[in-house]
C-alpha positions as CSV (number, residue, x, y, z in Angstrom):
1,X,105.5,95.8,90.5
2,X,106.9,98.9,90.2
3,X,104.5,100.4,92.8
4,X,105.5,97.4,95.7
5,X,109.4,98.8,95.0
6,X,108.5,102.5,95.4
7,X,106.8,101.9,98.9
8,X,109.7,100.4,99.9
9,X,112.1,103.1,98.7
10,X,110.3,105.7,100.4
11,X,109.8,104.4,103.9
12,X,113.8,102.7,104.0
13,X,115.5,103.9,101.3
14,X,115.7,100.4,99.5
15,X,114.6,99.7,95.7
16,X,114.3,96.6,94.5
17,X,114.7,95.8,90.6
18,X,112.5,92.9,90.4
19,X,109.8,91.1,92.6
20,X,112.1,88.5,93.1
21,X,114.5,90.5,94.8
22,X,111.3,92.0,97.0
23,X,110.4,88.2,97.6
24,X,113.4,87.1,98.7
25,X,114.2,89.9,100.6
26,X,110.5,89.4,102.4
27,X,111.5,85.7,103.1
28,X,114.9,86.4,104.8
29,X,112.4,89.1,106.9
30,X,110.2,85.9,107.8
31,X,112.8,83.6,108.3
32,X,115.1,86.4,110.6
33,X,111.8,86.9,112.7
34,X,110.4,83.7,113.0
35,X,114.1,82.3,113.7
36,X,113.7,79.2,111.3
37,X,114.0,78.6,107.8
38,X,110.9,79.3,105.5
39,X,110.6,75.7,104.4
40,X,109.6,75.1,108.4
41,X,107.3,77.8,108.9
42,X,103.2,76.9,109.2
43,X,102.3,79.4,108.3
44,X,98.0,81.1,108.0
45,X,98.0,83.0,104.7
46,X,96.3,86.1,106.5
47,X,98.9,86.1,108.9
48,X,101.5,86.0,106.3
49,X,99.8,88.7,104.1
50,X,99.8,90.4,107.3
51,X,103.2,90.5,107.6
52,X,103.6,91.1,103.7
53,X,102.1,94.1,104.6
54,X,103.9,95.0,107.1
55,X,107.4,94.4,105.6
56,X,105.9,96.9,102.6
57,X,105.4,99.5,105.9
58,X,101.7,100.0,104.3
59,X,99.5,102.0,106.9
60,X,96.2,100.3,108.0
61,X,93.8,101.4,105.5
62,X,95.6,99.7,102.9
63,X,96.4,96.8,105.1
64,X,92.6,96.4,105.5
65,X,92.5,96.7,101.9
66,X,95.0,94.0,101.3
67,X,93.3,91.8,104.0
68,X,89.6,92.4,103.6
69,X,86.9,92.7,106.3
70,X,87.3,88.9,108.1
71,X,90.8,88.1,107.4
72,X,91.5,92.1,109.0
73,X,89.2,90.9,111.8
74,X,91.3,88.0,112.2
75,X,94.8,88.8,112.3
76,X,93.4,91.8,114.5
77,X,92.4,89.0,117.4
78,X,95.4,86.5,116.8
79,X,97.7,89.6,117.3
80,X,95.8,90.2,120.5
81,X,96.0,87.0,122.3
82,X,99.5,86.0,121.5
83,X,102.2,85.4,124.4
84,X,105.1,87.8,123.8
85,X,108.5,86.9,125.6
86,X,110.4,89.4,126.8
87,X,113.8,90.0,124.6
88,X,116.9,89.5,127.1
89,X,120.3,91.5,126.0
């Protein structure tokens, strides 16, 4: 657990004194991007470990680590192929 906090203290500065603080911080992350509560998200488990890693700002060997070979593969070609909208100020 320890480990998970010190990644995030290195890359933003933020250190978290138990998984559940990491956790909940993750979910407000989820929730702040998707625009929705958590409890309303369908979510695919490799996208969400996806964006576990992510949030945890771990590079892509260890995100391929995390993810394995197919669920890499995966998220690699949903990532691809969605429609982005453009972000109006």
């Amino acid at each position: 657990m320890r480990a998970l906090a010190d990644i995030r203290k290195m890359e933003v500065g933020i250190e978290y004194r138990s998984m559940s603080d990491l956790l909940a911080d993750f979910r407000r992350y989820l929730e702040r991007e998707a625009g929705t509560p958590v409890e309303r998200l369908d979510a695919n488990a490799a996208l969400l470990l996806h964006d576990l890693c992510q949030f945890l700002k771990l590079g892509g060997p260890q995100r391929q680590k995390v993810l394995g070979r197919s669920a890499a593969s995966y998220v690699e070609a949903q990532l691809d192929t969605q429609v982005r909208l453009p972000v109006i100020h």
